[in-house]
C-alpha positions in Angstrom: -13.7 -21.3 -11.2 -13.9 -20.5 -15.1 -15.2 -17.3 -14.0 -12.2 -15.7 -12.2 -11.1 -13.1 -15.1 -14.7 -11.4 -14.0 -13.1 -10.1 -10.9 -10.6 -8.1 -13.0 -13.4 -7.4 -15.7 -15.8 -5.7 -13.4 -14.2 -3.0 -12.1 -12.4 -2.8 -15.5 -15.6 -2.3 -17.1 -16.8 0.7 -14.5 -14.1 2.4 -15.0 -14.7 2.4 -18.6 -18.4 3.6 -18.3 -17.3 6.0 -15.5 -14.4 7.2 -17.7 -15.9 7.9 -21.1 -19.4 8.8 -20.1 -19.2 9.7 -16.2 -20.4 13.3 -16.5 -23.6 12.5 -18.3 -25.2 10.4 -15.3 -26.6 12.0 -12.6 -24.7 11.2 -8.7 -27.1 8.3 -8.4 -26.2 7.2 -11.7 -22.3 7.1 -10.7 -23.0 5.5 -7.2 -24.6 2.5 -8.7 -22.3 1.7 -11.7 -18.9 2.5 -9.5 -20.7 0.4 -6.5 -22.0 -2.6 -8.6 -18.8 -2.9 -10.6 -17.3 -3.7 -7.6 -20.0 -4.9 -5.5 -20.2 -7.9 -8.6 -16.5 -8.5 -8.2 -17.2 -9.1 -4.4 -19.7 -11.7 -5.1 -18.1 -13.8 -7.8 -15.2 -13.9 -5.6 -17.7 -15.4 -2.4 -18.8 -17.7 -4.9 -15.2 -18.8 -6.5 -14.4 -19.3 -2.7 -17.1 -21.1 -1.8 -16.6 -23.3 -4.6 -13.1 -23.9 -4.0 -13.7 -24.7 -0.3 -16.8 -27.1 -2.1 -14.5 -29.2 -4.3 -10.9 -28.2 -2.2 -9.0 -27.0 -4.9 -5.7 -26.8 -3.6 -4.5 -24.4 -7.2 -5.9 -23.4 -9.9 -4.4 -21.8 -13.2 -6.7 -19.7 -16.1 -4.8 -18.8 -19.3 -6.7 -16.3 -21.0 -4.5 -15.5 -23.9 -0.7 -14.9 -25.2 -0.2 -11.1 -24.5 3.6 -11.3 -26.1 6.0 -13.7 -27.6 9.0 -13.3 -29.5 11.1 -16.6 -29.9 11.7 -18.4 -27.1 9.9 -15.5 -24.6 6.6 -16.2 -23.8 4.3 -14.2 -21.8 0.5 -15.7 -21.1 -2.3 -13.5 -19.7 -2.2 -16.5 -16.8 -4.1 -15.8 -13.4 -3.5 -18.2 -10.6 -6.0 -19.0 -7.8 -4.9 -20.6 -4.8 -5.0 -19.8 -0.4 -3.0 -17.2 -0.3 -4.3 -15.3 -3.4 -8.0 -16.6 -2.4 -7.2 -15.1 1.1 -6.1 -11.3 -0.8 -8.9 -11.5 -3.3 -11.6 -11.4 -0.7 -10.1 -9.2 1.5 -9.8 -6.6 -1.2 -13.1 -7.2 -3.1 -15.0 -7.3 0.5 -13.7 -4.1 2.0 -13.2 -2.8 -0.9 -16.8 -2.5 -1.7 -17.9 -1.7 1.9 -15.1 1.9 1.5 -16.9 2.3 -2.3 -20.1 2.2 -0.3 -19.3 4.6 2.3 -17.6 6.9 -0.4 -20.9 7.2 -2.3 -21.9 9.0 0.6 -18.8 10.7 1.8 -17.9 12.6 -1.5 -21.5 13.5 -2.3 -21.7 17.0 -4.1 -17.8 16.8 -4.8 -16.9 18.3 -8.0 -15.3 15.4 -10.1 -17.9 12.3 -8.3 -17.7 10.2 -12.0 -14.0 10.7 -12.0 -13.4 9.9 -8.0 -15.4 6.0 -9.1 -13.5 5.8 -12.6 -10.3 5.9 -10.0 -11.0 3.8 -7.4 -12.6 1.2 -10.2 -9.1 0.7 -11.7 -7.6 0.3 -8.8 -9.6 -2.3 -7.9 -8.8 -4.0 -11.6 -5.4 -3.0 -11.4 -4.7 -4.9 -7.7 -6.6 -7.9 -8.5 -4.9 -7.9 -11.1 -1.5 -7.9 -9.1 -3.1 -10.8 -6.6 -4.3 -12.9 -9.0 -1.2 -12.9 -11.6 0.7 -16.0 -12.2 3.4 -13.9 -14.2 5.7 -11.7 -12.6 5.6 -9.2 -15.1 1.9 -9.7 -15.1 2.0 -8.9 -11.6 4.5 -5.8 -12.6 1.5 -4.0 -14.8 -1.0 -4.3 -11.7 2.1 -3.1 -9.8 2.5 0.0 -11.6 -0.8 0.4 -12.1 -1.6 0.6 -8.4 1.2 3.0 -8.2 -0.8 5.3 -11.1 -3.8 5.0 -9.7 -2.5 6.0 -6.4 -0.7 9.4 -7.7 -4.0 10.3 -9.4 -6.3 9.2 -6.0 -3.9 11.1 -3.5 -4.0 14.4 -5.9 -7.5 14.4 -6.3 -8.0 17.7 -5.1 -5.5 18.7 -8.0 -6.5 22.7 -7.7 -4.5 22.7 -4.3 -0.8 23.0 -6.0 0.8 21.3 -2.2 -1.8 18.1 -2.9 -0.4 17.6 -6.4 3.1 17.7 -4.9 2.6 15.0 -2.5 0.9 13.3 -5.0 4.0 13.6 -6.3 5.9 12.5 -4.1 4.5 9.2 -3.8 4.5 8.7 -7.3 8.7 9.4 -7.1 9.1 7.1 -4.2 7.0 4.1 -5.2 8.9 4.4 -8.3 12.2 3.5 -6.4 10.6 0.6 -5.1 9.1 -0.2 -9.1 13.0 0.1 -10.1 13.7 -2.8 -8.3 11.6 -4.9 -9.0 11.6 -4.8 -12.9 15.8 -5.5 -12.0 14.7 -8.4 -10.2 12.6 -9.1 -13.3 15.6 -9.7 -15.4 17.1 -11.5 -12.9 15.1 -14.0 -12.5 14.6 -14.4 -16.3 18.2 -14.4 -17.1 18.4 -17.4 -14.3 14.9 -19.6 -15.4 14.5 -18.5 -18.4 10.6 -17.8 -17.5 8.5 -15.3 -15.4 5.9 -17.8 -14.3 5.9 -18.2 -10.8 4.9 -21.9 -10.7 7.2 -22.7 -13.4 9.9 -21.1 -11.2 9.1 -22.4 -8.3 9.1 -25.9 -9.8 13.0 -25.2 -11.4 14.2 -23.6 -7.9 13.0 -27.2 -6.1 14.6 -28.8 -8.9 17.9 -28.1 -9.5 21.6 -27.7 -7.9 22.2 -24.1 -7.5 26.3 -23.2 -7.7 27.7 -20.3 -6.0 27.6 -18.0 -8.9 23.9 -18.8 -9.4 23.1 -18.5 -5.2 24.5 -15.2 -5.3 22.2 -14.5 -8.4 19.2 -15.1 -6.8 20.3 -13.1 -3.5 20.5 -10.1 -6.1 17.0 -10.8 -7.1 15.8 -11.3 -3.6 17.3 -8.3 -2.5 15.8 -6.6 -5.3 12.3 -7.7 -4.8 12.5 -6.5 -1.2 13.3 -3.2 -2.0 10.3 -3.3 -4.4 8.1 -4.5 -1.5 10.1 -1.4 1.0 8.8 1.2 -1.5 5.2 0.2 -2.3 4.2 -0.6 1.6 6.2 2.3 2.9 9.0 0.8 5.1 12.3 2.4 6.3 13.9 4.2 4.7 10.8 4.4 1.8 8.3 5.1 4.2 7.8 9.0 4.1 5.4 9.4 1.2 2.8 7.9 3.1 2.1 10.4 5.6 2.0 12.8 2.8 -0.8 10.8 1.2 -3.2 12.0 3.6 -4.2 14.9 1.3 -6.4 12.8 -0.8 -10.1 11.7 -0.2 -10.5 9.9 3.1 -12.2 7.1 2.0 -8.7 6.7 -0.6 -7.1 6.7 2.2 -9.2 3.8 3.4 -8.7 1.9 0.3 -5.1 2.6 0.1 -3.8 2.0 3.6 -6.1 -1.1 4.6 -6.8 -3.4 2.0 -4.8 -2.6 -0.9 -1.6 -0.8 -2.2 0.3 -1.1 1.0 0.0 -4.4 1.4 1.1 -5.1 -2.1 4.5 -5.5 -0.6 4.1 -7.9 2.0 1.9 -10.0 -0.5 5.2 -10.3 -2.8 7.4 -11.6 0.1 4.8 -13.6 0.8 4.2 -14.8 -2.9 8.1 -15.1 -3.6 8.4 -16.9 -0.3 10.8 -19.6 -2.1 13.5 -17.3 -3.0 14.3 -15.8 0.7 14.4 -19.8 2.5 18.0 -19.8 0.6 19.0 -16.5 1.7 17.9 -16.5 5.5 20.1 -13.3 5.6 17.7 -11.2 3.9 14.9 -12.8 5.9 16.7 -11.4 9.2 17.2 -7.9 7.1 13.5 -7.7 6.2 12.9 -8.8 9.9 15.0 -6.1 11.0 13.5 -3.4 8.8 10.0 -4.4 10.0 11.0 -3.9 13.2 12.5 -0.9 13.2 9.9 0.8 11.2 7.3 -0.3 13.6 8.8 1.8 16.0 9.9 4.9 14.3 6.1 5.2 12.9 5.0 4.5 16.6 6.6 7.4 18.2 6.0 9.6 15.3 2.0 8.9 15.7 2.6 9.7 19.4 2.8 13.5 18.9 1.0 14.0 15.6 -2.5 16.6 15.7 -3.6 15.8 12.7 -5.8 12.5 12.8 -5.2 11.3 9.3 -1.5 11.1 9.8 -1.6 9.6 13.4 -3.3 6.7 11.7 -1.2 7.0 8.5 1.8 6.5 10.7 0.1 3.6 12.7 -0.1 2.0 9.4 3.2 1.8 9.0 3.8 0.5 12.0 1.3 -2.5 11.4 2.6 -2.8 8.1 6.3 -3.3 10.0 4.7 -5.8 12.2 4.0 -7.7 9.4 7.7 -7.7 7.9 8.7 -8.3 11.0 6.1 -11.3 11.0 7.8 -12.7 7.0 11.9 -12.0 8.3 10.6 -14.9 11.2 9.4 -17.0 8.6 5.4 -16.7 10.2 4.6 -16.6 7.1 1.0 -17.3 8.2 0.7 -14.9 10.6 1.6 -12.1 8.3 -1.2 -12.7 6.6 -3.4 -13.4 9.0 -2.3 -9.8 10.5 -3.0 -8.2 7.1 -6.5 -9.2 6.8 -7.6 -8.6 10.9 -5.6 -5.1 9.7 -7.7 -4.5 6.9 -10.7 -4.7 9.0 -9.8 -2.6 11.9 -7.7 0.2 9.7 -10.5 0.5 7.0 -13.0 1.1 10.0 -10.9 3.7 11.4 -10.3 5.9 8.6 -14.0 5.8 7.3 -15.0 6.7 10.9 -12.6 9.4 10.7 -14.2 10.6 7.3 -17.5 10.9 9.3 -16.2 12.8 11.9 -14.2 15.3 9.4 -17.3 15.8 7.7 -19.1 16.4 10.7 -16.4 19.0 12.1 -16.2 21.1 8.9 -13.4 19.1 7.5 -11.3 20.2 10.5 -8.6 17.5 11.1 -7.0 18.9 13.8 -7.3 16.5 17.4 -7.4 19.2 19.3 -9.3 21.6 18.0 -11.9 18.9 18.9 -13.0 17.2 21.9 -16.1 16.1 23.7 -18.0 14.3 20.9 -18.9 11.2 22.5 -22.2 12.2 22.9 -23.1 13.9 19.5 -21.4 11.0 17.5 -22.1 7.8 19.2 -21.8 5.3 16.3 -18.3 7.3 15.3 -17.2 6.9 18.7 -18.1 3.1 19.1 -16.3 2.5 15.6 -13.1 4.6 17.2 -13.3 2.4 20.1 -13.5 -0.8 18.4 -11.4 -0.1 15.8 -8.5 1.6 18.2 -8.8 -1.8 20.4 -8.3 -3.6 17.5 -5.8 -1.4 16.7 -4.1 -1.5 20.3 -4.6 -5.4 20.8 -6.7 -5.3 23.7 -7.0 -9.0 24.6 -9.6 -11.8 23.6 -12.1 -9.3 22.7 -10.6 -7.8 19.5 -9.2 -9.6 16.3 -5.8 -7.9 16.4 -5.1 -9.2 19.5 -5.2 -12.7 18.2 -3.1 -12.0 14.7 -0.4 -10.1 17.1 0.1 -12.6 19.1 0.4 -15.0 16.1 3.2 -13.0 15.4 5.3 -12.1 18.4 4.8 -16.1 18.7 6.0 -16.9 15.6 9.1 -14.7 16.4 9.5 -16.5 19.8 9.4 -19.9 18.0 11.9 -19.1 15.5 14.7 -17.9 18.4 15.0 -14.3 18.2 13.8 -12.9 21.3 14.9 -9.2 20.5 11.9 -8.7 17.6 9.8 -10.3 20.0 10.6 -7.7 22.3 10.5 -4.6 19.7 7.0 -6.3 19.0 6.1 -5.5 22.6 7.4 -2.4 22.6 5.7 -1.5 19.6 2.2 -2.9 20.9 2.9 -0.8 24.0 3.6 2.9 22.1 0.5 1.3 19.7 -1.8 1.6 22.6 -0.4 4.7 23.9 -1.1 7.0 20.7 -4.4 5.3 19.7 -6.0 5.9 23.1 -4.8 9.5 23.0 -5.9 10.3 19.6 -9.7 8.6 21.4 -9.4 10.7 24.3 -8.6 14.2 23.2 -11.4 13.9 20.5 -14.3 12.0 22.3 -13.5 13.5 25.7 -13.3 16.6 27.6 -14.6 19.9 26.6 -16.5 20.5 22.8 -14.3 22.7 21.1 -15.2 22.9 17.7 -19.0 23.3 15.8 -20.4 20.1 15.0 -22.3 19.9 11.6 -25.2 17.1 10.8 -24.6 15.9 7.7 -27.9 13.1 6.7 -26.6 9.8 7.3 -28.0 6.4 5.7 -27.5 2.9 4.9 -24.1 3.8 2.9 -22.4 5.7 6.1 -23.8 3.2 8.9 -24.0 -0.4 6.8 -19.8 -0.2 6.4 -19.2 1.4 9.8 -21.5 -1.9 11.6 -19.8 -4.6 9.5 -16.2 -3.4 9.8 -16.8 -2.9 13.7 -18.2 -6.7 13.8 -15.2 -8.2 12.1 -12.6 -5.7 14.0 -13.7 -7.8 17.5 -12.6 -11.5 18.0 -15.4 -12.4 15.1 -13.0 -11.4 12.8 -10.6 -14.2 14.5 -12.8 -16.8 13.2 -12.1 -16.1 9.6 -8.8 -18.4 9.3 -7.1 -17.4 5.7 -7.2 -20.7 4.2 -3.2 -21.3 3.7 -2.4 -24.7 4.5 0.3 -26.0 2.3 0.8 -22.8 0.8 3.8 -22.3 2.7 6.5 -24.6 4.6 5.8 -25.3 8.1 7.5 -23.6 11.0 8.2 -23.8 14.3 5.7 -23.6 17.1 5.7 -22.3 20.5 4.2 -24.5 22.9 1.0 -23.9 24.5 2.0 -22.9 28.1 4.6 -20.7 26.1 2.3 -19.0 24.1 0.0 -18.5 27.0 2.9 -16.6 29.1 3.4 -14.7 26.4 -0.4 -13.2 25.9 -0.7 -12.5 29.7 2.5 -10.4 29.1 1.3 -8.7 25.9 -2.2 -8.1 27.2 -0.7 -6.3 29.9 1.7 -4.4 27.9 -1.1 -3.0 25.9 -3.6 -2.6 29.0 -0.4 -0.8 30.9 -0.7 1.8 27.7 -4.2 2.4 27.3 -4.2 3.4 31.7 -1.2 5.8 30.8 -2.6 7.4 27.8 -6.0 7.9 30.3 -3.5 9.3 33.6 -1.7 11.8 31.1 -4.6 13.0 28.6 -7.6 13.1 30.6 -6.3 12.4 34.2 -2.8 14.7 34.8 -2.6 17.5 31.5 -0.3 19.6 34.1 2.5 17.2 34.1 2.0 16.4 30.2 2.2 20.3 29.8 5.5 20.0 31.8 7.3 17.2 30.0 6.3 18.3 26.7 7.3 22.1 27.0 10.3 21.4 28.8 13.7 21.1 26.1 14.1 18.1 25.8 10.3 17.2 25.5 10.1 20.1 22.7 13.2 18.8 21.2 12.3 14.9 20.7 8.7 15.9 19.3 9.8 18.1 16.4 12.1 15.3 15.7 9.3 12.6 16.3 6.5 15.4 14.4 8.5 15.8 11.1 9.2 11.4 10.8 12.9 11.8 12.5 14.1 14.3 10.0 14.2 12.0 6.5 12.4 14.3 4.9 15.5 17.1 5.5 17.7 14.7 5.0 16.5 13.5 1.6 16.1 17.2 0.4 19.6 17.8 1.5 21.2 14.7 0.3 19.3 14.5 -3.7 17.0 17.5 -4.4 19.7 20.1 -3.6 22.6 18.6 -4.4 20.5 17.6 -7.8 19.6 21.7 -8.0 23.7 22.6 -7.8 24.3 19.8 -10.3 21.7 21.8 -12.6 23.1 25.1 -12.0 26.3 23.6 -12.5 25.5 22.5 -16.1 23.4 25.6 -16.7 20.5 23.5 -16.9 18.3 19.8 -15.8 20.5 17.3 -16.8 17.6 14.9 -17.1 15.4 17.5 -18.6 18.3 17.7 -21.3 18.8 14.1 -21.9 14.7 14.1 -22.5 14.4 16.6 -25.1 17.5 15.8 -27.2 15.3 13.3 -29.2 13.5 16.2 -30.2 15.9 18.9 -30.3 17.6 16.3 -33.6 14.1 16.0 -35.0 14.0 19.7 -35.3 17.6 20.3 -36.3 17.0 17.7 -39.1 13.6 19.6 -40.0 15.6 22.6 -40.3 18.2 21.4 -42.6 15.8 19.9 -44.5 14.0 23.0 -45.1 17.3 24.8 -46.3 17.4 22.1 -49.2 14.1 23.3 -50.5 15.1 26.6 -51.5 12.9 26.2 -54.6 16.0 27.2 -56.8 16.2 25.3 -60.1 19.9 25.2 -60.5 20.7 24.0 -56.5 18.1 21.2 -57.6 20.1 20.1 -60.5 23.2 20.7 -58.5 22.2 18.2 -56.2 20.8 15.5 -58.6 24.2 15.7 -59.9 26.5 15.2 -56.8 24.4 12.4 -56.2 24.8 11.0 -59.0 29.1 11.6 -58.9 28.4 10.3 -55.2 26.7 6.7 -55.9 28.8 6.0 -58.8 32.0 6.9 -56.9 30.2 4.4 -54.2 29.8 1.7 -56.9 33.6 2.2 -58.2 35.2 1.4 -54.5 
């Protein structure tokens, strides 16, 4: 367990390497040090877990070193290993090596390879650094840096100008989110006194909280769920991540299974204690879950471009598993994350195969028919989009789902079991569409062979194994970790399945009767003007983009032209607009004439004695 800080160190270390000396080592070269960085971060975390399942550590603590103190403040380099961070740690170590190994062959020949690794490295470093902190503001640098690594990831391809601006973009809006959270920071300290979560969490059990102090702490809950609303891109934070498609594919693999978007639902998760006193937030974040789920939903249902179908589909999972925290399943949130990270990460690195395959052509239908060329990419969409949908028993998001819409049935509030069916139902719609306009019907488009290996089948095989009910059997090891709940009873819970299973069944033979059975009377409802109307509103994410532009960016441009200039840009430079003004009146002082030197030696003289006098 001593070894823990090697999980951070790893990756830390390729980046380095990669960094600093990247463009002297051939692509091999920067294949192996980016991949066994991370591949030796992987296997000291199986072996930390199997040694904590080996001796059943129920937490353990590692202080490394005092990275501030002033006074009474005390911040301690402290990582903390317990279930739920165990449970994280794997799940983005694991993956996160199987999408470094499938990059080493997807971004072959790219300018920039040494620099792609030295990215993808930190990030590693930078969210198991955010997993594994004790310290909240220990957790905030992993939080940020996430959020850097991110912007430089999405804008990789930095000579297209429009990729740099949603690069942008998500930089801006996670940085809402990162606003919140450092308020919630000083929140928390001004109330404990400390950042260390254990430390808190042992001073919220033990002591009388009056009303002043109660609505304190709603404050800093409210504050830490806005934090988690930017970074996992929930309503009304949620439209930088469609925009993120830009980058690499296999970043988007990285970014939208395992890692940064799940960053939010980790901190609920984490912070668990401070929402059981304020079951009103719980029911907001349950709310904005569910709401989200469904927005993203319909806007994957008319998307063409396959990257943002199954951006938006994230969302939707991700809003599954708010929805999953506001019921207090606080188990079957993270149950749902990790079968997520399996069947999304699968997904998008079959969808870099086929991209590369079809000329980097991302367009659904501008393909079609390539079942039979790309049989291994089609089995992984399959698996993956049943996974995905929830297709029952045989697939490992079926059984995390259900965890969830019973948890929500347990807990009394039958609507966001409902939305949950709903959402499960549009799920299976848009998935199975996006399967059978690209696998089915007539070739459209020139398919490209691109030598395949061991690094482009190896990830595609394992992901596909744990996206079926095998990945079911991998039970995140959270007893005690959180407070028990109520269950639904067994015939319950049964009643329930049969209904979901044929929720999502009922979608996948719709999606079949409009996009492969009946394209006439699709044709009709989507060119008639209604049918035109809803999907322009559903296409460009129900218009916050225009509203956001017309609520803060131009009403920010009139406030410029208003001043005659950026008022931020202003408030920026006046530091150094003073420095220069003071090196300008400076200057005039050395005039290099002897009598305005002596002139001045003597009114300071009159000047300090006058001082002295008074």
């Amino acid at each position: 367990m001593n070894v823990l800080y090697l999980t951070i160190l790893f990756p830390l270390v390729g980046f380095l390497l990669l960094a600093f000396t990247g463009n002297r080592f051939t692509e091999n070269s920067i294949a192996i040090t980016g991949l066994s960085c991370v591949g030796l971060s992987a296997i000291t975390t199986l072996y930390i877990g199997f040694d904590c399942f080996q001796h059943s550590y129920p937490i353990f603590h590692q202080v490394l070193w005092t990275w501030m103190q002033v006074k009474k403040f005390k911040i301690d380099i402290q990582l903390t290993l317990d279930g739920l961070s165990l449970t994280l740690l794997l799940v983005v170590t694991c993956i996160g090596f199987l999408i470094h190994l499938f990059a080493s062959w997807y971004m072959r020949r790219v300018e920039g390879y040494s620099r792609f690794f030295a990215y993808t490295n930190l990030f590693m470093a930078s969210m198991i650094l955010l997993i594994l902190a004790d310290n909240l503001l220990l957790m905030y640098l992993g939080w940020e840096c996430v959020g850097l690594c991110s912007y430089l990831l999405i804008g990789f391809y930095y000579s297209n100008s429009s990729y740099g601006l949603a690069a942008i973009k998500a930089f801006i809006m996670t940085r809402i989110g990162d606003v919140f959270f450092i308020i919630a920071l000083c929140i928390l300290y001004y109330e404990f006194h400390t950042l260390s979560l254990h430390e808190i969490v042992s001073l919220f059990s033990s002591r009388y909280w009056s009303l002043d102090q109660h609505n304190m702490l709603s404050w800093a809950a409210i504050m830490l769920v806005g934090a988690a609303i930017g970074k996992s891109a929930q309503l009304p934070l949620q439209t930088w991540l469609s925009d993120a498609m830009v980058g690499p594919t296999p970043v988007s693999a990285l970014i939208h299974s395992a890692t940064m978007v799940t960053a939010g639902v980790y901190l609920i998760a984490r912070t668990h204690s401070f929402f059981l006193i304020t079951p009103g937030i719980l029911h907001f974040i349950g709310g904005v879950g569910a709401i989200t789920l469904l927005l993203a939903g319909l806007s994957a249902l008319v998307q063409n471009n396959i990257k943002r179908i199954l951006a938006y589909s994230t969302m939707s999972q991700i809003g599954y598993m708010f929805l999953s925290l506001g019921v207090q399943a606080w188990e079957a949130a993270i149950f749902h994350l990790m079968t997520h990270a399996f069947f999304k990460a699968l997904l998008f690195l079959a969808t870099g195969s086929l991209i590369i395959s079809c000329k980097h052509e991302q367009n659904i239908f501008k393909m079609g028919g390539l079942r039979h060329r790309m049989p291994l990419v089609y089995v992984c969409f399959l698996v993956g989009g049943s996974a995905l949908s929830a297709i029952p028993i045989l697939t490992s998001g079926f059984f995390s789902k259900e965890e969830i819409l019973a948890g929500a049935l347990a807990h009394g509030d039958f609507k966001l079991m409902t939305i949950g069916l709903i959402g499960a139902f549009i799920t299976s719609l848009y998935t199975f569409r996006m399967i059978f306009i690209v696998f089915h019907g007539k070739e459209k488009i020139i398919y490209t062979e691109k030598g395949r290996g061991i690094a482009h089948d190896l990830p595609l095989i394992i992901l596909a194994l744990l996206s079926t009910f095998i990945g079911s059997w991998l039970v995140p090891p959270l007893e005690g970790i959180f407070p028990e709940t109520s269950i639904l009873s067994s015939s319950d819970k049964f009643n329930l399945e049969i209904a979901s299973g044929l929720v999502v069944m009922s979608g996948v033979f719709i999606s079949s009767f409009l996009w492969l059975g009946q394209p006439n009377l699709l044709n009709t409802i989507a060119y008639s003007k209604f049918g035109r109307l809803i999907s322009i509103w559903w296409f460009s994410s129900w218009g916050f983009d225009w509203l956001y532009r017309q609520v803060f960016v131009k009403s920010y441009f009139w406030f410029s032209r208003l001043l005659s200039g950026d008022p931020l840009n202003t408030l920026i430079s006046m530091p150094i607009f003073l420095l220069n003004s003071g090196q300008r009146v400076l200057m005039l002082s050395a005039s290099g004439s002897l009598s305005w030197y002596l002139m001045s030696i003597i009114m300071g003289a009159v000047f300090f004695i006058i001082v002295l006098i008074l």
